[in-house]
C-alpha positions, 0 to 999 in steps of 0.5 A, a space after each residue: 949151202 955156205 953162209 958166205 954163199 947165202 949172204 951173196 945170194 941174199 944180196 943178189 935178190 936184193 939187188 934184183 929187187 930194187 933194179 926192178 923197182 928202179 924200172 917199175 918207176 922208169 916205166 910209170 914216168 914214162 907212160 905218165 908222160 905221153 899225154 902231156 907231150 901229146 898235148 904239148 905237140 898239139 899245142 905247138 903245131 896248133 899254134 904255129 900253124 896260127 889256129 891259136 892266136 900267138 898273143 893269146 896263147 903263145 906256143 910251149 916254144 915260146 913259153 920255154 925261151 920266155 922261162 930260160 930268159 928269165 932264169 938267164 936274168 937271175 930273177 927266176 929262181 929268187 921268185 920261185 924260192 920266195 913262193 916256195 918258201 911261203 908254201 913251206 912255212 904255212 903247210 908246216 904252221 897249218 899241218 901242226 895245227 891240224 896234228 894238235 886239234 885233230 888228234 885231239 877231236 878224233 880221240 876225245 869225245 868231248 873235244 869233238 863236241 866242243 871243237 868240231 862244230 866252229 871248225 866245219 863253220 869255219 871250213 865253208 868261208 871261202 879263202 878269199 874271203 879272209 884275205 881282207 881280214 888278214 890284211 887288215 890284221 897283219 898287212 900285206 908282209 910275208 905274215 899275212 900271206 904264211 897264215 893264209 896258206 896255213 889256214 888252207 892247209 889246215 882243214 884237208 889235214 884236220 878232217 883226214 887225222 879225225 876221219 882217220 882215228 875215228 875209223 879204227 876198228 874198235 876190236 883193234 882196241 879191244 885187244 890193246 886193252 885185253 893185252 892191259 896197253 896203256 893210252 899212250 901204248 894204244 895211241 902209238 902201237 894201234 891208233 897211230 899205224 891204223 890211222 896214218 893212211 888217212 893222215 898221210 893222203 890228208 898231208 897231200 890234200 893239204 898241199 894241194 890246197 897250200 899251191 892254191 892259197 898261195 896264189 891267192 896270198 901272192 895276189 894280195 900286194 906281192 912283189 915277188 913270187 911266182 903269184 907276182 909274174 901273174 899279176 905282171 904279166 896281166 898287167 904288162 898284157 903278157 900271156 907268155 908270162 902268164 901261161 909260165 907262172 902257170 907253167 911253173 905252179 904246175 911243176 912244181 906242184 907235181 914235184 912236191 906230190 910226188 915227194 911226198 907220194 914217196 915218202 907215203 910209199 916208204 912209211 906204209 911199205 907193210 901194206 899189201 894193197 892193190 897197187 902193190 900186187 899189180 
């Protein structure tokens, strides 16, 4: 076989390889979106046919028409920016900080021992409880609100980066050290690909959470944000635009997941996992 034919059969296997995944991926939206339309006809059936009361929960129509009026308005996407924006800051304040002292009370004995114990103390206060503290701090401006959602971001990260460095088999440094491999060499030639699953699921626990704390952070004098239409909307006596916020944390939630679902997807491809196989 010709060198030209093999590079044309290489790229056809390739190009068969990702039109495959294309559909893999095609599929697995699709069938993810079943139940929820499932649930959404209900919903509207069950509420046009008044088993729902419309001013307690409005019918996903009306929830649809209350968000395109919004958008129509102009004044949608300048909250949906706003409390993206908080949610940015504050998951990559909190994730480096939980990079820095993780990485260090994972490696270091000592560092656990002296770091670790006021960490886990401070991880049981719950997240309301520093919303006066922080007010008082800094106020009710965009500072309070960053450093609160950083600090929900933190912890999930911190304990996924420790539990991650603290479960490498230790035969894996024993032939780092064997082959002589620096500290450094050994954190970024074993420490680090051994332990990047952990990190990386920590990374979407911790933006989990940053979708929680910012409501909390939206609740506490905001007057912008997708937290705001909440506070709005009960205030105004309006569940159509409650039921949208929520709406709207739900997607973008799930669209912030599923960036980084990809991008966990991309930097462990050299797995051969279950998921993979089936």
């Amino acid at each position: 076989m010709s060198v030209k034919a093999t590079v044309v059969s290489t790229e056809v296997g390739q190009k068969s390889k990702k039109g495959f995944q294309v559909n893999a991926t095609l599929k697995t939206a699709a069938l993810g979106a079943v139940v929820p339309l499932i649930l959404v006809i209900a919903w509207e059936y069950l509420s046009r046919t008044g088993v729902f009361p419309p001013h307690l929960l409005p019918a996903p129509s009306v929830i649809c028409q209350s968000l395109m009026n919004m958008s129509a308005e102009g004044n949608l996407w300048g909250h949906i920016g706003i409390t993206l924006y908080r949610l940015f800051i504050g998951f990559l304040i909190g994730t480096a900080a939980a990079v820095v002292l993780g990485a260090a009370v994972g490696y270091l004995k000592k560092a656990e021992s002296l770091f670790d114990p006021l960490i886990q103390a401070f991880r049981s206060i719950p997240s309301l409880a520093w919303v006066p503290l922080f007010i008082l701090w800094m106020g009710i401006g965009e500072p309070s609100k960053v450093v609160l959602i950083a600090v929900g971001v933190f912890f999930p990260v911190y304990l996924n980066i420790v539990s991650g460095i603290q479960s490498v088999d230790r035969k894996l440094i024993e032939v780092g050290k064997i082959y002589n491999f620096s500290s450094l060499q050994l954190i970024r030639r074993i420490i680090l690909p051994a332990s990047l699953p952990s990190f990386l699921v920590g990374l979407r626990s911790g933006l989990g959470l940053g979708w929680m704390f910012v409501v909390a952070a939206e609740l506490m004098g905001a007057s912008t944000g997708i937290g705001y239409l909440l506070v709005y909307g009960q205030n105004t006596y309006s569940p159509d635009l409650i039921i949208s916020s929520i709406v709207l944390f739900a997607i973008l939630g799930k669209i912030t997941d599923s960036i980084l679902k990809t991008f966990e997807a991309k930097a462990l491809h050299w797995q051969d996992t279950i998921e993979k196989k089936a």
